[in-house]
C-alpha positions in Angstrom: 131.7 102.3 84.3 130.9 99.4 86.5 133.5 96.4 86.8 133.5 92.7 88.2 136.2 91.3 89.6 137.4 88.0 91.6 138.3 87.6 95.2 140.7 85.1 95.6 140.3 83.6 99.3 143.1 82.0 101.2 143.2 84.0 105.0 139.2 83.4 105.8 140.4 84.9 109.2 141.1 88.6 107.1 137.8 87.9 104.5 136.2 91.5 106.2 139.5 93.1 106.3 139.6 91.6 102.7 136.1 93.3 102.0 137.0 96.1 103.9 139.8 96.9 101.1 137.6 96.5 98.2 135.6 99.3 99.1 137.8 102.2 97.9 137.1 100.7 94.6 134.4 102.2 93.9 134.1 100.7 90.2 133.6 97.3 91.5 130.0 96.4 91.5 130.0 92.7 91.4 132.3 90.3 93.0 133.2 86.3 92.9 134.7 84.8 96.0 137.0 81.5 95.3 137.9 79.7 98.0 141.6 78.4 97.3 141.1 75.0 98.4 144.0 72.8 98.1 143.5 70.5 95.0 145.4 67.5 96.4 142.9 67.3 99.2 139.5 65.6 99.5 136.8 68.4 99.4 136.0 69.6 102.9 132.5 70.6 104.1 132.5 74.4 103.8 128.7 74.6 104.8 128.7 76.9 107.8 131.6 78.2 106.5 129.8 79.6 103.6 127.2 81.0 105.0 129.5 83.1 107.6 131.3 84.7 104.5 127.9 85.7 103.3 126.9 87.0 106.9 130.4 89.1 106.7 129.7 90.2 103.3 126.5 91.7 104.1 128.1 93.3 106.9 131.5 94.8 104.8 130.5 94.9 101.0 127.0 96.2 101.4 124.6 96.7 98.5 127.4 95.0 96.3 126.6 92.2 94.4 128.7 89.3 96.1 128.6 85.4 95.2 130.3 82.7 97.0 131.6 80.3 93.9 130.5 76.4 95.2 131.4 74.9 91.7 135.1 75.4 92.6 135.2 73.7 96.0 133.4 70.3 94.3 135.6 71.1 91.3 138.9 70.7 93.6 139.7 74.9 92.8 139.3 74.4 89.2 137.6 76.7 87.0 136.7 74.9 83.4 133.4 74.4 83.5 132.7 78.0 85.3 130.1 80.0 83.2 130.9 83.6 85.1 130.4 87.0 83.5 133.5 88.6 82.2 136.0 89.1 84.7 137.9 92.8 84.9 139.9 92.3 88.3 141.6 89.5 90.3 142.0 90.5 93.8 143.9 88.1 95.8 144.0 88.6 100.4 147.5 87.3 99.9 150.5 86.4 97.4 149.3 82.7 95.9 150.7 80.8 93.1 146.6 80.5 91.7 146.2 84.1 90.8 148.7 84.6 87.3 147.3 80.6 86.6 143.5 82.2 87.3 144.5 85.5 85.3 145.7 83.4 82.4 142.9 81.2 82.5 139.9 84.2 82.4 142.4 86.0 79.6 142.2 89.0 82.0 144.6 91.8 81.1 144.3 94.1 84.2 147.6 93.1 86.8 146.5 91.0 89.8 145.4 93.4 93.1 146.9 92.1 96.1 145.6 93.0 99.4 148.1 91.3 101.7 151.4 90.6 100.6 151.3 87.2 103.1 150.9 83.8 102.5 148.9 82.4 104.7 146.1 79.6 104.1 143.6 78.4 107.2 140.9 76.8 105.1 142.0 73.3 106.4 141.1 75.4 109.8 137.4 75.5 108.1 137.2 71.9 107.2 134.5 70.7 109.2 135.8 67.4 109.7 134.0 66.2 112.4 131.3 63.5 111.5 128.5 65.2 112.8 129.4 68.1 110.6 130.5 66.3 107.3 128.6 67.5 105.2 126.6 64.2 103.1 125.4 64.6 99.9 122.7 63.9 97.6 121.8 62.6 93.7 118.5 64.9 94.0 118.3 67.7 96.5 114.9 69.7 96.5 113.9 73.3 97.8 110.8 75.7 97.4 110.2 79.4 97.7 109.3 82.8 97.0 112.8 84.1 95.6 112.0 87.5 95.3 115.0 90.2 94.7 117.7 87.4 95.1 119.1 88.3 98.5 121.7 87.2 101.4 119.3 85.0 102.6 118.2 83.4 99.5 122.0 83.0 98.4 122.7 81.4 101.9 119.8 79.0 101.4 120.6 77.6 97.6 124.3 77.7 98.5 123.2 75.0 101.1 121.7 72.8 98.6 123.8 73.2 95.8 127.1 72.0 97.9 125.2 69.2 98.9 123.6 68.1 95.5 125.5 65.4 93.4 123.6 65.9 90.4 120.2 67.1 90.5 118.6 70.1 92.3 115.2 71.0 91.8 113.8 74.6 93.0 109.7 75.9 93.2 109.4 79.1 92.8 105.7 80.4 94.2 103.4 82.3 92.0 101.0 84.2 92.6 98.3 81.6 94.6 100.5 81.5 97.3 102.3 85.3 97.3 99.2 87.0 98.1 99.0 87.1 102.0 103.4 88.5 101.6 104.0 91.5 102.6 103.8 94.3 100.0 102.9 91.7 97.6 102.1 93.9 95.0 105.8 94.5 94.8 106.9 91.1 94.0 108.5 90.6 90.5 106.7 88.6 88.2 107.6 84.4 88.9 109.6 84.4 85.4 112.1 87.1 86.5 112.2 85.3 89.8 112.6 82.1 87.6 115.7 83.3 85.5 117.5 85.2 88.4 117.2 81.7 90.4 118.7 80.2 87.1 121.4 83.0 86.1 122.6 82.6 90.4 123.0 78.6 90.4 124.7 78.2 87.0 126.9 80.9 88.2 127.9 79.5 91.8 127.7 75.5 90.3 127.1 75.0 86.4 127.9 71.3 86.9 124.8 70.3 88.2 121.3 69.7 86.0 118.8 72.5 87.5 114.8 72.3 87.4 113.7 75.6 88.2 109.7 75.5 88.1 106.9 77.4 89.3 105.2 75.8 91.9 101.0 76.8 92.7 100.6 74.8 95.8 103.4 74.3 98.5 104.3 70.9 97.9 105.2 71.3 93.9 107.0 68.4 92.4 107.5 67.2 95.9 104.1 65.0 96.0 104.8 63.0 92.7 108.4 62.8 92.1 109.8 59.5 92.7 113.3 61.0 92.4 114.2 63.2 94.9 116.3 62.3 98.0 116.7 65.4 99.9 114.7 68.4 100.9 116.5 72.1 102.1 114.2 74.0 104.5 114.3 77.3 107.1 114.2 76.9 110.6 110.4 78.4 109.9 109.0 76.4 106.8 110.6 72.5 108.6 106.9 71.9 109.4 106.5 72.2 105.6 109.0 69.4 104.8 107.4 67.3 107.1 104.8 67.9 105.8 106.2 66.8 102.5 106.8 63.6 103.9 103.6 62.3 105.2 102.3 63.4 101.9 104.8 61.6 99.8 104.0 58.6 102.6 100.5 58.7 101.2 101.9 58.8 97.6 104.1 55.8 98.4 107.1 57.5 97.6 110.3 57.7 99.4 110.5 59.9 102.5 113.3 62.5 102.0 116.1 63.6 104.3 115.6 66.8 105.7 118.5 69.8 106.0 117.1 72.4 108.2 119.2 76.1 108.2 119.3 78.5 110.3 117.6 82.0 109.8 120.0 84.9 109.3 119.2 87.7 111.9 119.1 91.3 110.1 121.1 94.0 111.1 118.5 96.7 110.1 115.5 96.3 112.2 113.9 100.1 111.7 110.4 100.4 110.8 108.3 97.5 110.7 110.8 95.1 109.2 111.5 91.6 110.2 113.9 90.3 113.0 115.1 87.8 110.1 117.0 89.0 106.5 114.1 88.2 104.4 111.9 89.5 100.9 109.7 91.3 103.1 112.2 93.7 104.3 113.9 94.0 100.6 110.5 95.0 99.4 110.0 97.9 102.4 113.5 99.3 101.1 112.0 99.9 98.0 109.2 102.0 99.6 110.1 106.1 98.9 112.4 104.7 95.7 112.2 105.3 92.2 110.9 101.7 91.0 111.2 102.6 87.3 112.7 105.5 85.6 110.3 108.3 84.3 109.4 107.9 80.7 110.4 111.0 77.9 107.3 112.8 77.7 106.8 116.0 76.0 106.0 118.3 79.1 107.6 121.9 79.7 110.2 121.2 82.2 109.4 123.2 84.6 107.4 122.5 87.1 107.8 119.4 87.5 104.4 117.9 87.8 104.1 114.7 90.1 101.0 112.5 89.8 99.8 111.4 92.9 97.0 108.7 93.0 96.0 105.5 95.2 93.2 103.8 95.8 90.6 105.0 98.5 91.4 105.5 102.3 95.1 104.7 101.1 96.4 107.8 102.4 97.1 110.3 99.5 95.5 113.7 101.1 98.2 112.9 104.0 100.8 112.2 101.8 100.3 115.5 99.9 100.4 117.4 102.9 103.6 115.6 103.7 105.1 117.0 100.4 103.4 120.3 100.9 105.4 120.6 103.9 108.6 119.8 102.0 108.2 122.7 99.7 105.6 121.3 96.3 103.1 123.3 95.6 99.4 120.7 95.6 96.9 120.7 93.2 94.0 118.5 94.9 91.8 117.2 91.8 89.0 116.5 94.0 88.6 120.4 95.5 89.4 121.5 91.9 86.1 119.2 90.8 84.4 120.4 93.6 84.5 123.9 92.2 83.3 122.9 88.1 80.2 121.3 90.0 79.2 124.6 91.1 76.1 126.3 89.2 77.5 128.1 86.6 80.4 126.1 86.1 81.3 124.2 83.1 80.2 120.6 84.5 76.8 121.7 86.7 74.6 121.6 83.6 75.4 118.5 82.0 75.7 116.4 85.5 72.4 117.8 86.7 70.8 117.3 82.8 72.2 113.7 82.7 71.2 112.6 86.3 68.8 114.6 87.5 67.5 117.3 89.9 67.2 114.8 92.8 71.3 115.2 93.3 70.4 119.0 94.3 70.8 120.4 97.6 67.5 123.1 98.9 70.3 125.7 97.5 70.4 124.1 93.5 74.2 122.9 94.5 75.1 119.5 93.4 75.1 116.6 96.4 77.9 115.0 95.9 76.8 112.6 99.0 73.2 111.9 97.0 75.2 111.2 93.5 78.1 108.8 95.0 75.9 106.2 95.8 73.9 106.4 91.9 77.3 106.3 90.0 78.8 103.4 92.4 76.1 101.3 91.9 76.3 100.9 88.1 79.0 101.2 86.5 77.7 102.9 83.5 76.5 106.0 85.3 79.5 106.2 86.6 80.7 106.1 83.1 79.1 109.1 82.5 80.0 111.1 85.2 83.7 110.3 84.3 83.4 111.7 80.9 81.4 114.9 82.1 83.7 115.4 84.5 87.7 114.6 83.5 88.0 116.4 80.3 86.7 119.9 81.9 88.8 118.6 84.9 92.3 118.3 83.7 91.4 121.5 81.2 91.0 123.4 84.2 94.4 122.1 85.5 96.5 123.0 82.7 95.4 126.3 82.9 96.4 126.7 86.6 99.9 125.4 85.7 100.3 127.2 82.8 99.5 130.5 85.1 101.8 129.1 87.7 104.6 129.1 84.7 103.9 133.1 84.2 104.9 133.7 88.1 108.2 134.6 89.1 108.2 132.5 92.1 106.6 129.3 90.1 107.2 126.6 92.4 109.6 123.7 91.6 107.8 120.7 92.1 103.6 120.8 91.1 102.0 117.3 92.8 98.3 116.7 91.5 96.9 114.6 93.7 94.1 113.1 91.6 92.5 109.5 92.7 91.5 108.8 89.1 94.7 109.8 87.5 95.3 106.1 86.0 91.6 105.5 84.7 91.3 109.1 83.2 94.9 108.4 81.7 96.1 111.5 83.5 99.5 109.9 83.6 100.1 111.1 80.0 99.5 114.6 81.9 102.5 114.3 84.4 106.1 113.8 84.6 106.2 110.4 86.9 103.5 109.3 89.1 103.7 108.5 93.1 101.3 106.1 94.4 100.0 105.0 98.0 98.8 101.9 98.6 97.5 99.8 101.7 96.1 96.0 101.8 92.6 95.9 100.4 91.1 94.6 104.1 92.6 97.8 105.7 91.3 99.8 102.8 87.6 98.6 103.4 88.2 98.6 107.3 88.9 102.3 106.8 86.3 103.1 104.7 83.6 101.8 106.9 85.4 103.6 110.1 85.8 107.0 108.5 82.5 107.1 105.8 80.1 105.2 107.9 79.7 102.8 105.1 78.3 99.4 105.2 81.2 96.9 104.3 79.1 96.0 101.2 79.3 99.2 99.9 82.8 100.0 100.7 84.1 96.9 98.9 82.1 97.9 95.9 83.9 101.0 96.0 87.2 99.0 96.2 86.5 97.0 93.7 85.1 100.3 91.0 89.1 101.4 91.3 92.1 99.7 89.7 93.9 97.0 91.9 97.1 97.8 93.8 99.3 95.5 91.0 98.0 98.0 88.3 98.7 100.9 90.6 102.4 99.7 91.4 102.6 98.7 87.6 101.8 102.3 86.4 103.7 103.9 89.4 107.4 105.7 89.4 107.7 105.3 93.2 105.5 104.1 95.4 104.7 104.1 99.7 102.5 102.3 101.8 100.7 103.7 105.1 99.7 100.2 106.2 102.2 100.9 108.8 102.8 104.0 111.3 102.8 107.4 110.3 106.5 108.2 111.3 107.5 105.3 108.9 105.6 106.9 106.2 106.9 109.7 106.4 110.3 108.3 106.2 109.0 107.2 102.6 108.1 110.5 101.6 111.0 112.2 103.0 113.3 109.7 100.9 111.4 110.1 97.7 111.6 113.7 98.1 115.8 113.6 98.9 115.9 111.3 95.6 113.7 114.1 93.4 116.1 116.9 94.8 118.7 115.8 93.8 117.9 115.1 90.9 116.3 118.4 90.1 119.5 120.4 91.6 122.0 118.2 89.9 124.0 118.9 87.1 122.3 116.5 84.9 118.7 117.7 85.3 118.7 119.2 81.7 115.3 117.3 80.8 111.6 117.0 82.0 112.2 112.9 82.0 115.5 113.8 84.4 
């Protein structure tokens, strides 16, 4: 059972000796961080402060869910108007007077956790009171981006503009008309989720302010008509952006805003072909080799357990399913299997030669398979045909050679069918999860015309004959990508496979859905 709890902040010197001592408890999956700012004071400037805490959390309370409460610092440390998800825990880095007033206040029964029994507060140390660094604020503050996965960067950045909006703050969110040069865009969630985890994040950290979370089409959004907006929060990498709001809203003859520039946060993980910078990009390369969505209940024998493997041409799939051959599954190759049915005498031969002819025949009577691509991928409803000739007989004869697998003594574990048409034949049914490869459609076609000696024109049509790499990932259990270099593909497969083992071996693999 999973818990949330409250870290009550006093000794900012100790926060990663604080986080440090949270991680024994292993229930504690999310985590609030007051600040216990003295409520006599005038509110300090906890910018940079802020996004330090995050930089420690990333580095102490990995893949925990960790926010930074900003309400409570403009709220003077009171918590009245915080909308927070029930609380379990109250851990405190020292003894404070707050914590049985917070405990009483969230009606949480569990005693208070202290980590430190001192009583020491430097937060005045953090004040920032310099006036270069005093932090000014805004009515309307204004910000723009992708938002995918909500991450330490992301959290970081609308921290920034929440602590220095008044009232207002309004956030574009891109869709898809500007996502599709990202990185693994095929990955990124649709722009509603991205819409409501934006939302569920600010009213969490701030619900006093009014939020206008809106999907944006074009890079400027609300920016280029708005008359009410005084300040815009960019990256050290999209400022030319603001600026460019500006001349826009110049030509608009609305007000130019103030600009708050931040800092990028430097990763920590720089393996594979990640970015220098914590960013989307690199949270969707994580989630390369991982199970994207559970395996649905099908009723399949259990044993072997039958992987689908598909992608779209030149993507990489024959590789792959050597690369799982290698760790021990046993491969079916659809495409060898319906090499074999097209031979005379064979259930397909007849039918594919009466329906298209004997000018697909080798001098030998066997079928061309070189002479018949071009026919079917040229119209669609030959191709039609073909399909239906071909996939009943195809997956027929596949059942049968797993159903004589299942009579062996040594039946293998794990059966992958790699099968490029397993979504469009409906295949999926067929198997317990699916695996997918998938590269960008550019390096797809600039394969296709290196390997098959294709003219571009032909190889996009063959792109374009498949399903798109969003329907792939959309049908897909787990998918890689071999855009990148073969070790780091490898590293996919070799983490997929890790996951499946375990799962497999473990105590709770009593059904074919695991």
């Amino acid at each position: 059972m999973t818990s949330s709890g409250i870290l009550v902040v006093s000794h900012v010197k100790r926060f990663a000796q604080s986080l440090e001592a949270l991680q024994k408890y292993d229930y504690l999956k999310s985590l609030y961080v007051h600040l216990n700012v003295s409520p006599t004071r005038c509110p300090p400037s906890y910018g940079r402060l802020i996004s330090q805490l995050y930089v420690d959390s990333n580095d102490h309370f990995h893949k925990k869910d960790l926010n930074i409460l900003v309400g409570t610092l403009k709220s003077r440390g009171t918590f009245d108007k915080l909308k927070l998800k029930p609380i379990d825990y109250i851990f405190s880095d020292g003894q404070h007077e707050i914590c049985e007033q917070l405990r009483q206040q969230l009606k949480i029964q569990q005693p208070i956790i202290y980590l430190s029994n001192e009583k020491i507060n430097d937060l005045e140390e953090f004040q920032q009171l310099k006036p270069e660094d005093k932090i000014r604020t805004y009515e309307n503050v204004v910000l723009g981006g992708t938002f995918d996965r909500i991450h330490l960067g992301h959290k970081i950045f609308l921290s920034q503009a929440v602590i220095r909006a008044c009232s207002r703050l309004i956030v574009g969110v891109t869709t898809s008309q500007l996502t599709k040069s990202k990185t693994l865009n095929e990955l990124i969630l649709p722009v509603e989720q991205r819409i409501e985890e934006v939302k569920k994040f600010l009213n969490e950290i701030d619900p006093t302010l009014q939020y206008e979370v809106v999907p944006i089409d074009d890079p400027f959004g609300p920016t280029k008509t708005d008359p009410n907006m005084d300040m815009i929060v960019v990256s050290a990498e999209t400022l030319r952006g603001g600026e460019k709001v500006n001349e826009l809203r110049q030509q608009n003859n609305l007000k130019k805003l103030d600009i708050f520039c931040i800092d990028l946060v430097e990763s920590t993980d720089k393996s594979g072909p990640k970015e220098s910078k914590v960013s989307s990009s690199n949270t969707r390369i994580d989630l390369l080799g991982t199970r994207l969505r559970k395996p649905e209940l099908k009723s399949l024998p259990t044993f072997p357990y039958i992987i689908g493997l598909t992608g779209g041409i030149a993507s990489g799939k024959s590789k792959m399913a050597q690369r799982l051959q290698g760790m021990g599954a046993l491969v079916m190759d659809c495409d060898k299997i319906a090499h074999e049915i097209y031979e005379p005498g064979q259930v397909c031969y007849d039918k594919i030669v009466e329906e298209f002819g004997d000018e697909i025949l080798n001098g030998d009577k066997r079928i061309n398979r070189a002479k018949l691509g071009p026919i079917v991928f040229a119209d669609p409803r030959k191709l039609e045909k073909l399909n239906n000739i071909v996939w009943p007989e195809l997956m027929a004869e596949v059942k049968r050679r797993i159903n004589a697998l299942r009579e062996k003594a040594n039946c293998p574990k794990v059966v992958v069918l790699e099968a490029a048409v397993l979504l469009k034949a409906g295949w999926d049914k067929e198997v317990h999860e699916v695996w997918s490869m998938i590269i960008p459609p550019e390096e797809a076609i600039r394969r296709v015309i290196e390997r098959n000696g294709l003219p571009e024109e032909e190889a996009r049509r063959r792109l374009l004959s498949q399903p798109s790499n969003s329907e792939i990932v959309s049908r897909s259990n787990v998918v890689f990508s071999s855009q990148w270099d073969p070790d780091f593909t490898l590293k996919q497969a070799e983490k997929a496979w890790k996951l499946l083992m375990g799962e497999l071996e473990g105590p709770t693999a009593k059904s074919s859905n695991l």
